[in-house]
Backbone as a printed PyTorch tensor [residue, N CA C, xyz], in Angstrom:
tensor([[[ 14.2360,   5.7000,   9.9400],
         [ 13.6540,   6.7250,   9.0880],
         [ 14.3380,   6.6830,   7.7250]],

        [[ 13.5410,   6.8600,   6.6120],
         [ 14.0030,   6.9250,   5.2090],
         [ 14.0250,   8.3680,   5.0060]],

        [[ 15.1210,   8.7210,   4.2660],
         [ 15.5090,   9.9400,   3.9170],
         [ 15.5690,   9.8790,   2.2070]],

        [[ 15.4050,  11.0140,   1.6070],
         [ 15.4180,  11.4710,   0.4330],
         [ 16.4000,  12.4080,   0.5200]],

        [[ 17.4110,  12.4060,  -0.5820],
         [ 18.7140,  12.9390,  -0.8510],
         [ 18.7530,  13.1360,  -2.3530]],

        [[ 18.7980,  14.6360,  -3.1390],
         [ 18.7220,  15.0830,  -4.2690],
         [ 19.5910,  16.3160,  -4.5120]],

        [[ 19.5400,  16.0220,  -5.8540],
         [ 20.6170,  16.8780,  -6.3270],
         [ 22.3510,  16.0710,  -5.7050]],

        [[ 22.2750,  15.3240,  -5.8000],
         [ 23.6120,  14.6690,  -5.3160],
         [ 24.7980,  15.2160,  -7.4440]],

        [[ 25.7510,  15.1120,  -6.5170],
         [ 27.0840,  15.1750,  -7.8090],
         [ 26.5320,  13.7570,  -8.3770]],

        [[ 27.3080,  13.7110,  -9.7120],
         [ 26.6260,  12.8990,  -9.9750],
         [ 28.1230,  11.4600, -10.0410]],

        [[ 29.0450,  12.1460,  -9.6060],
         [ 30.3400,  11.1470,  -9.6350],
         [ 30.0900,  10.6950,  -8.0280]],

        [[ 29.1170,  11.0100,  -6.8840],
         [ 29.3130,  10.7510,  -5.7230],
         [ 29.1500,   9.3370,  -5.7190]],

        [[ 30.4360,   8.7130,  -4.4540],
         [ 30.1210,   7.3230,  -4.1430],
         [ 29.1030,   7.6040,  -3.3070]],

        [[ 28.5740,   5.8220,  -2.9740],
         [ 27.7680,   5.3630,  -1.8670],
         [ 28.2970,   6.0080,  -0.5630]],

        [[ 29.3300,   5.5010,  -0.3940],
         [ 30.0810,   5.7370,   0.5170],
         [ 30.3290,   6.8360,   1.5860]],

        [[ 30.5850,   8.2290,   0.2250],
         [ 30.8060,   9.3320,   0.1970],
         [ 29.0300,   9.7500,   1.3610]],

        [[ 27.9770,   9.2660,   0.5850],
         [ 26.7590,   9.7010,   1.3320],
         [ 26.5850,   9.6420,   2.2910]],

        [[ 26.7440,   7.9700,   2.5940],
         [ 26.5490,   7.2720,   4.0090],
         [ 27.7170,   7.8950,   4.9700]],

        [[ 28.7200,   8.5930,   4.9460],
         [ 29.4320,   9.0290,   5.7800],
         [ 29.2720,  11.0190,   5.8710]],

        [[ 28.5280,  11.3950,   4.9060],
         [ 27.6220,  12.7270,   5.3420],
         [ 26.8650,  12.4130,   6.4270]],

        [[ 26.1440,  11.7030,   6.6120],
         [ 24.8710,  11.4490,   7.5750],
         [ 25.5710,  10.6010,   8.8800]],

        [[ 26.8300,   9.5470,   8.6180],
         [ 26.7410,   9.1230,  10.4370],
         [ 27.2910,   9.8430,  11.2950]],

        [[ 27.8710,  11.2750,  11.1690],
         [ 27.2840,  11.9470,  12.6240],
         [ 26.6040,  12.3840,  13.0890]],

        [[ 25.6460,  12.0630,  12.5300],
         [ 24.2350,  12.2690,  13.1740],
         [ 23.0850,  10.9650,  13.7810]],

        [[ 23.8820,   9.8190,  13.4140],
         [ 23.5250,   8.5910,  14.1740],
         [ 23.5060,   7.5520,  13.2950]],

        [[ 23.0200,   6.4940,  13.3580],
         [ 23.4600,   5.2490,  12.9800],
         [ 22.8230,   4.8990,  11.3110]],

        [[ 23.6420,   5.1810,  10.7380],
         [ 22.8050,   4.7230,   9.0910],
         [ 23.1290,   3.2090,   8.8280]],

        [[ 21.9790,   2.9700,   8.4760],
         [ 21.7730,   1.4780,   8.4430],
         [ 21.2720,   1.2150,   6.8500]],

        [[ 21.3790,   2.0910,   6.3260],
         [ 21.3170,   1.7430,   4.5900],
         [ 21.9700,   2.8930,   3.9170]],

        [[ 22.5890,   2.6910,   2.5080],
         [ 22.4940,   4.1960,   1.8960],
         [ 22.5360,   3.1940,   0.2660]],

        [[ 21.8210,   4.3550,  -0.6060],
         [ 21.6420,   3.9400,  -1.9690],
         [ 21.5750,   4.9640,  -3.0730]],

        [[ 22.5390,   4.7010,  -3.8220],
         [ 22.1910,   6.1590,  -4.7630],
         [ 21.3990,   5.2250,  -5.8930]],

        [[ 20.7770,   6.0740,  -6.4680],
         [ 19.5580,   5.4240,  -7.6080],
         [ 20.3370,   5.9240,  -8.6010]],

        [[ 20.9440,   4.5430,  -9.3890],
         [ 21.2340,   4.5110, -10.8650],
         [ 20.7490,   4.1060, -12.2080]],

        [[ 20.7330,   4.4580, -13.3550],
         [ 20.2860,   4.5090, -14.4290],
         [ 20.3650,   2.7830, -14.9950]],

        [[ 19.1320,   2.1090, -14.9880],
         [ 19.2540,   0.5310, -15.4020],
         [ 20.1200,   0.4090, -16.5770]],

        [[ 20.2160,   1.2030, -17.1500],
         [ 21.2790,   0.9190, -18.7090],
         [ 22.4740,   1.4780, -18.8140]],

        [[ 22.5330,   2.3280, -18.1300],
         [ 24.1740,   2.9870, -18.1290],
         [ 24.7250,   2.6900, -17.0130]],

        [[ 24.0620,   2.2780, -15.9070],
         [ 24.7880,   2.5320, -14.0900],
         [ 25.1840,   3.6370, -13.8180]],

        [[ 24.7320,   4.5260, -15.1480],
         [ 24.8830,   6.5160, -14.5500],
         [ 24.0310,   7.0870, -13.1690]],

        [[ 24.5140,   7.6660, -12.3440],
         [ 23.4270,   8.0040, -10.9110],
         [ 22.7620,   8.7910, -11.4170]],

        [[ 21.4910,   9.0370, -10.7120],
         [ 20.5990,   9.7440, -11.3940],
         [ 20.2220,  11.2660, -10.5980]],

        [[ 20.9200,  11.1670,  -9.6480],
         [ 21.6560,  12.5130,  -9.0210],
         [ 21.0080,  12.8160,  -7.7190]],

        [[ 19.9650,  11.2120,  -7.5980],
         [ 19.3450,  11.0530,  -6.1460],
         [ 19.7240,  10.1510,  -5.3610]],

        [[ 19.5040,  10.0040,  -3.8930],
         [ 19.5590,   8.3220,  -3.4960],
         [ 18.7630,   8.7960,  -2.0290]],

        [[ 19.0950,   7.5070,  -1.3260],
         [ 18.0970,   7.4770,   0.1270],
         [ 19.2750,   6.8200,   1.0850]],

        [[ 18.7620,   7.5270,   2.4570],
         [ 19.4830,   6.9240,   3.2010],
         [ 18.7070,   6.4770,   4.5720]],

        [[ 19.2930,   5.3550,   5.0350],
         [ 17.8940,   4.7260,   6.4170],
         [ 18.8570,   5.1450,   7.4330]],

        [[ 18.2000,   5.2720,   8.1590],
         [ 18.8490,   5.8810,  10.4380],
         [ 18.3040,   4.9100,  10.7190]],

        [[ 18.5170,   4.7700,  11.7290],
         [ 18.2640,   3.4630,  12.6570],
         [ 17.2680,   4.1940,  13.7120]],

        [[ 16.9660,   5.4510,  13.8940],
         [ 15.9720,   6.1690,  14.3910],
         [ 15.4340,   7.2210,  14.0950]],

        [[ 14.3120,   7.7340,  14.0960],
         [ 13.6310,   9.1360,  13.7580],
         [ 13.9940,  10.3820,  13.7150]],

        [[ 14.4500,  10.1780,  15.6160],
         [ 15.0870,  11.5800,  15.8370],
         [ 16.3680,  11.7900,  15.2060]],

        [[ 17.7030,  10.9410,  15.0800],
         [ 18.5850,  10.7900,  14.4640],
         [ 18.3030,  11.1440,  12.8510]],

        [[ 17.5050,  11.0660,  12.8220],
         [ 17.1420,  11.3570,  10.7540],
         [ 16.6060,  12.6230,  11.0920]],

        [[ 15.6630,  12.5980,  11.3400],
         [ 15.3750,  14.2750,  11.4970],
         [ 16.4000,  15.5590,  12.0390]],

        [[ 17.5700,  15.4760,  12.8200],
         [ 18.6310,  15.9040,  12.9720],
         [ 19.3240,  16.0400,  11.8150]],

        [[ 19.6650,  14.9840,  11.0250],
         [ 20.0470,  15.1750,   9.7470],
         [ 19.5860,  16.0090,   8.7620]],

        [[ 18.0150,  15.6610,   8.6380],
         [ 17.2360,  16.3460,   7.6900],
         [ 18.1150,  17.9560,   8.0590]],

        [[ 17.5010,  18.6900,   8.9560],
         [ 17.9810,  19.5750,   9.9810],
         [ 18.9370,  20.5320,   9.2430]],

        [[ 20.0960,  19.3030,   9.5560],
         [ 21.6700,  19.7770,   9.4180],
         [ 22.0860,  19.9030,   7.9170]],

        [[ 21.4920,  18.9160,   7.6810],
         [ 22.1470,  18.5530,   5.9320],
         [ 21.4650,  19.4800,   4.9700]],

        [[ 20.1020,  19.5420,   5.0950],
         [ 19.7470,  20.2650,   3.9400],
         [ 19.7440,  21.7390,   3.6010]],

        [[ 20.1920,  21.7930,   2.0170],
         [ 20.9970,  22.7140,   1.4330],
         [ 22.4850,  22.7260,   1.7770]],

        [[ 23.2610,  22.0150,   2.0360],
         [ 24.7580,  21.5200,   2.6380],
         [ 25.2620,  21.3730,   1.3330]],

        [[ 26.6830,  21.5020,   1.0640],
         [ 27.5900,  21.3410,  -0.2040],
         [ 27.4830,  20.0620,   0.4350]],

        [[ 27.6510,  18.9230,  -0.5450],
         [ 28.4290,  17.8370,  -0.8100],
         [ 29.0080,  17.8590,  -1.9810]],

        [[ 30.1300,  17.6590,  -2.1310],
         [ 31.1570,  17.4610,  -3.4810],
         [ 30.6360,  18.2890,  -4.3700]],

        [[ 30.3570,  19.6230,  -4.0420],
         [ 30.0590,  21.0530,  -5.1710],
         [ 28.6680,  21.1940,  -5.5980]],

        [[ 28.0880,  20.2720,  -4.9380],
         [ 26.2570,  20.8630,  -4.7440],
         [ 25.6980,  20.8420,  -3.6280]],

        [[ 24.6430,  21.8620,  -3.9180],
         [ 23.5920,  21.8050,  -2.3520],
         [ 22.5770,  20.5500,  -2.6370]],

        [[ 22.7380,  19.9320,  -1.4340],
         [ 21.6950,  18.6250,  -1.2280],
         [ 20.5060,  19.0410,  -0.8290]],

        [[ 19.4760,  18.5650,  -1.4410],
         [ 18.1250,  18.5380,  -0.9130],
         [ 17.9080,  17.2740,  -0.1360]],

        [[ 17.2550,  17.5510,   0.8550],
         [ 17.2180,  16.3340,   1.7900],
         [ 16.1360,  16.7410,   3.0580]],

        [[ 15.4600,  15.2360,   2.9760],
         [ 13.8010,  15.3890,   3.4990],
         [ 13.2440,  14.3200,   3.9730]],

        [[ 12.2250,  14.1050,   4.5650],
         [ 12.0350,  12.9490,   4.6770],
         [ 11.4750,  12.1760,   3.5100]],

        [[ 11.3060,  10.7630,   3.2930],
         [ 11.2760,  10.1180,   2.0920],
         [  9.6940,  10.2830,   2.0280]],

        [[  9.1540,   9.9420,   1.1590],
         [  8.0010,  10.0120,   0.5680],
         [  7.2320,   8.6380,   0.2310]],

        [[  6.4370,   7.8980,   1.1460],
         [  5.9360,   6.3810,   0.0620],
         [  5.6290,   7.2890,  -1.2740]],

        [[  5.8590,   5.8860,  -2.3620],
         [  5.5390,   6.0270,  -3.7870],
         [  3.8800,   6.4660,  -3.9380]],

        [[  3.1560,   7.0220,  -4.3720],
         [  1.5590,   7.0250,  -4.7670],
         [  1.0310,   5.8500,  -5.9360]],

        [[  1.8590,   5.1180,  -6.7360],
         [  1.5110,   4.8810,  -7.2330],
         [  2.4550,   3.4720,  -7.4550]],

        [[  1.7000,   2.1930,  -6.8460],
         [  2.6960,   1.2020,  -6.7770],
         [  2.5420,   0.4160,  -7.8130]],

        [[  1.7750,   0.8050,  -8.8430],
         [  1.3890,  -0.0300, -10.3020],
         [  0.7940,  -1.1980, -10.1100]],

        [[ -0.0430,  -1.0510,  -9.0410],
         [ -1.2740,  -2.1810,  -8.5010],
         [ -2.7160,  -1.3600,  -9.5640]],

        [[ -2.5290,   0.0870,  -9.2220],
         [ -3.4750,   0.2730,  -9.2600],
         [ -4.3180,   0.4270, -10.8860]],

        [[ -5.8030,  -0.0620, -10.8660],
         [ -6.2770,   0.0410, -12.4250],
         [ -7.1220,   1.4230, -12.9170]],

        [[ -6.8230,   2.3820, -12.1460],
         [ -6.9250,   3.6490, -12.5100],
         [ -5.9570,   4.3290, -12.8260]],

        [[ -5.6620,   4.7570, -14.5510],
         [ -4.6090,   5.3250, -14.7470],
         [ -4.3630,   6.6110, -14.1610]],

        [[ -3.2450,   7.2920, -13.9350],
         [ -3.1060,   8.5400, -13.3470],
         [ -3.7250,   9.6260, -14.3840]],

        [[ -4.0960,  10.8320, -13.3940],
         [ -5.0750,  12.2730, -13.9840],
         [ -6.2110,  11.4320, -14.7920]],

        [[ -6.7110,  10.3720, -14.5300],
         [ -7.7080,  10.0550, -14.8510],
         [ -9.3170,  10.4760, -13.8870]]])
């Protein structure tokens, strides 16, 4: 399961994330999304479980949780709507 993780500090390691979430079962990815020109975080990232129920436990537990002096939003991930295949511009 892909998870969505927001409002993160914005000094948080990788690290720091991926070890919020493994007691709740096996994380098999974590990524904070940084800024292509600065490598500043952008105060989100995602994290993968190795199963459903294990992520959804998380979802559960974690969200609204301090990490490093903020409440995390955290949910399940969302596919993108718009994978820039498409030739209809958006609110068109």
């Amino acid at each position: 399961m892909r998870i969505y993780i927001g409002n993160l500090n914005y000094r948080l390691r990788t690290e720091e994330l991926k070890a919020a979430f493994e007691p709740y079962g096996e994380v098999v990815g974590a990524k904070i999304v940084r800024d292509k020109e600065t490598n500043r975080s952008k105060g989100f990232g995602f994290i993968e479980m190795a199963n459903d129920s294990d992520g959804t436990k998380a979802i559960e537990a974690l969200n609204g949780t301090d990490l490093s002096g903020r409440n995390m939003i955290v949910s399940e991930a969302k596919p993108r709507e718009n994978d820039g295949n498409s030739s209809t511009p958006p609110n068109s």
